[in-house]
N, C-alpha and C positions, 0 to 999 in steps of 0.2 A: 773409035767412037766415044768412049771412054772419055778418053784424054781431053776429047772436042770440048766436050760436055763441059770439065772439068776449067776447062779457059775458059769457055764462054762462061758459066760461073762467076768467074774471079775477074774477069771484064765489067759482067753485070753488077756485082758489088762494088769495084773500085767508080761509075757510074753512079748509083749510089749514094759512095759516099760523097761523089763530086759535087750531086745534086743538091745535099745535105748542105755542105758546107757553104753554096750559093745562096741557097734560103738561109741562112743562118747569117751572110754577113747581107741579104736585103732586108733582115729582120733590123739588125744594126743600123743599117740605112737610115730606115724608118724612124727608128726611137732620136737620131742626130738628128731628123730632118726637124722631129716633134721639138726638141731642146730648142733649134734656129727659130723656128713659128712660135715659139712662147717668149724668146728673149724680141723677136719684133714685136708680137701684139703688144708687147709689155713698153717696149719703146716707142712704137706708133700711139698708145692709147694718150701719153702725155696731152700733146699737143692739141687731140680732140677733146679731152677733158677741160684743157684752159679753154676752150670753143666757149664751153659748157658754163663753168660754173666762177666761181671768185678766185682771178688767178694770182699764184703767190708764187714767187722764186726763195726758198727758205734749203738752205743747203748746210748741213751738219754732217760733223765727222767726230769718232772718237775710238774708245776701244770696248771689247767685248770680251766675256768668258765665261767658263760654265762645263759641266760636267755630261758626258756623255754613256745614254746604257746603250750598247751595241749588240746588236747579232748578225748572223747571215741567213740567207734560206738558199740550203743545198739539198739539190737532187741527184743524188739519194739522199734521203735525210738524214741528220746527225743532231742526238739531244745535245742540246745548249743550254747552259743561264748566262745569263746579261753578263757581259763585260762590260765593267766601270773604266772611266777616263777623259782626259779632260780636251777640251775644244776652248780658243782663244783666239783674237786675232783683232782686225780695224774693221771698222763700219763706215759707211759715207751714204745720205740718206737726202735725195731732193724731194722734197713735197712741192706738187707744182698746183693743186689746185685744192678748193673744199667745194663738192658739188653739194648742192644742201646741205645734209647735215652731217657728210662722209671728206675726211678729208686724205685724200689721193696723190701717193708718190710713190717713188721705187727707193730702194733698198739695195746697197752693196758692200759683199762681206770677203776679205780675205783673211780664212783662217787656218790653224794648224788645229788639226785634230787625231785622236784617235780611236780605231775601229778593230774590229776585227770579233774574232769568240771565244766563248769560254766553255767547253765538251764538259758536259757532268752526264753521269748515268746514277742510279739509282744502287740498279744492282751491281755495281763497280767500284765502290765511294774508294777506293784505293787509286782508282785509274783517274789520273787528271790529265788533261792536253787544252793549251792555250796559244793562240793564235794573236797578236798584239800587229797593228797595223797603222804606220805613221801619214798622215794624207795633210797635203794643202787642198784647202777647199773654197770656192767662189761659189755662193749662190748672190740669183739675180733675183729678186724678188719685189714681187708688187704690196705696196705698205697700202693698207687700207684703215684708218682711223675713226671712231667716235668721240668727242668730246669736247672739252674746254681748252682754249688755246692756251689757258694759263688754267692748270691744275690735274685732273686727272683724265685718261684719256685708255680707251680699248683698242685695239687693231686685230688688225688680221695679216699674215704672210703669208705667200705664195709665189712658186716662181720655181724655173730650172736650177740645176745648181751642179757642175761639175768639178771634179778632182783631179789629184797627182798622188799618186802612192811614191814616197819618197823611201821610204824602208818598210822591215817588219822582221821580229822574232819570233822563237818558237820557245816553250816549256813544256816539258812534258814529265809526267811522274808517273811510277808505280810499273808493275809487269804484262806491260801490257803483250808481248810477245806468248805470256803464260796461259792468260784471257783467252786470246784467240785459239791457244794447243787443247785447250779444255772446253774448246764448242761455241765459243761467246760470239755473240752474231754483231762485229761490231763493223762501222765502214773507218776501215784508217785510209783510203787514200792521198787524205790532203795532207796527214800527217808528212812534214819534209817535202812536202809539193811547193815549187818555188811558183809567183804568181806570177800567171801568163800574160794580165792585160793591166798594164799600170793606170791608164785613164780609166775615171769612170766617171759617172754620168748618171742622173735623175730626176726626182721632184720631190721637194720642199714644201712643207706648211704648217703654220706656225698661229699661236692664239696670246698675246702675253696685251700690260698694261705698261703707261708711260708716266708717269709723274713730268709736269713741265715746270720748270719752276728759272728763277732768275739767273740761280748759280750753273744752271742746261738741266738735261733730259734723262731720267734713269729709267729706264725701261728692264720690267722682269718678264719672260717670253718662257715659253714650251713649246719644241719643234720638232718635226718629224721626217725622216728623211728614208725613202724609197729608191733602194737603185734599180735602174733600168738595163745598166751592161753589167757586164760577168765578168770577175776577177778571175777566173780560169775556161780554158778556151771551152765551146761547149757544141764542138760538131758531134755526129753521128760515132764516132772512132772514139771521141774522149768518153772519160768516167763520167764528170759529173755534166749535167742539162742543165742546171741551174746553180750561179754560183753569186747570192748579188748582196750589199750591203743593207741591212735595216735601222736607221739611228734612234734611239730619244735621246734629245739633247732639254735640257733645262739650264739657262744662262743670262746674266746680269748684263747689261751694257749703260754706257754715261756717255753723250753725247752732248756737244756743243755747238753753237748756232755759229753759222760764219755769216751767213744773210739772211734776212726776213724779208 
């Protein structure tokens, strides 16, 4: 009877985990489905806007770049400060309409950047661990503008915005092996954790000014980036339930008119 008990047990847990792990990639589902519904509404909205307001085909491309503070949010938690590093890459931007006095296009960026964290503790200042993480990134995003078509001008970004994790290193300093023999309640799991899911995936949004002038467009932005997927796998069986990127990016971009 024993023994019965003892299957059935370990039936019901592997069950479980099974269950776990389905909810887990219909969660995934979900947030893919949300990215597909934001890159249509965002393409659908074009052509209802020209419906709408003064319509303009104005089509610029150029380059961008700018420094990124990174963190991550892991469950279980682990103290962090900002990791600095730099984000760069092309731009290519249609404005197709100015409804009143809002002028409306979308936004697209392939860039290289980098992410990842930076471990500080307090009562640790010996112990460092750095996590440096090289990603190409597209986000799609909806340009929303204020202003003068010749001088200065406010906007607004917003939109999905997915990745590729291309590489990543690891640094780590001090005894940290000594730390934990002496009671320190620290999580090193990630420490030498190779990452389990290279795409990821989220939402973008962004506040900066544009300068328009003859010689093109210099725009200074501030952006924020939220991931939605988990760079390490996060069923019921894994360590960590939460493993996802947090950016602030601040960056300069110069753009040029190919049509007005």
């Amino acid at each position: 009877m024993k023994f019965s008990n003892k299957r059935f047990s370990e039936k019901e847990e592997n069950l479980k985990t099974e269950f776990e792990e389905k909810k887990m990639k219909r969660i995934d589902l979900v947030r893919i489905e949300l990215i597909a519904l934001l890159l249509l509404l965002s393409a659908a909205s074009l052509p209802v806007w020209a419906q709408v307001g003064e319509q303009r085909h104005n089509l610029a491309i150029g380059v961008n770049g700018g420094i990124n503070l990174a963190s991550v949010s892991l469950t279980p938690t682990v103290k962090q400060a900002q990791l600095g590093g730099i984000n760069g890459g092309f731009t290519a931007r249609y404005i197709s309409e100015k409804l009143f006095k809002m002028i409306c296009g979308l936004q697209m960026e392939v860039n290289y950047a980098q992410r990842g964290w930076d471990e500080s503790y307090i009562d640790y200042p010996e112990l460092s661990y750095t996590r440096t993480m090289h990603y190409v990134e597209v986000p799609f995003l909806a340009h929303l503008a204020f202003g003068r078509d010749r001088g200065m001008q406010f906007f607004i970004h917003a939109g999905p915005q997915i990745g590729f994790l291309l590489s990543d290193s690891e640094q780590m300093d001090g005894d940290w092996e000594g730390a934990l023999a002496d009671g320190a309640n620290l999580v090193t799991e990630q420490h030498g954790k190779a990452i389990d899911n290279k795409f990821d995936y989220g939402i973008a949004a962004g506040l900066g000014v544009e300068l328009r002038t003859k010689a093109g467009n210099f725009l200074l932005e501030g952006r924020y980036y939220y991931g939605l997927s988990d760079f390490y796998n996060s069923t019921k069986k894994d360590y960590f339930a939460r493993s996802a990127h947090n950016v602030i990016t601040v960056k300069l971009a110069y753009l040029f008119d190919l049509s007005r």
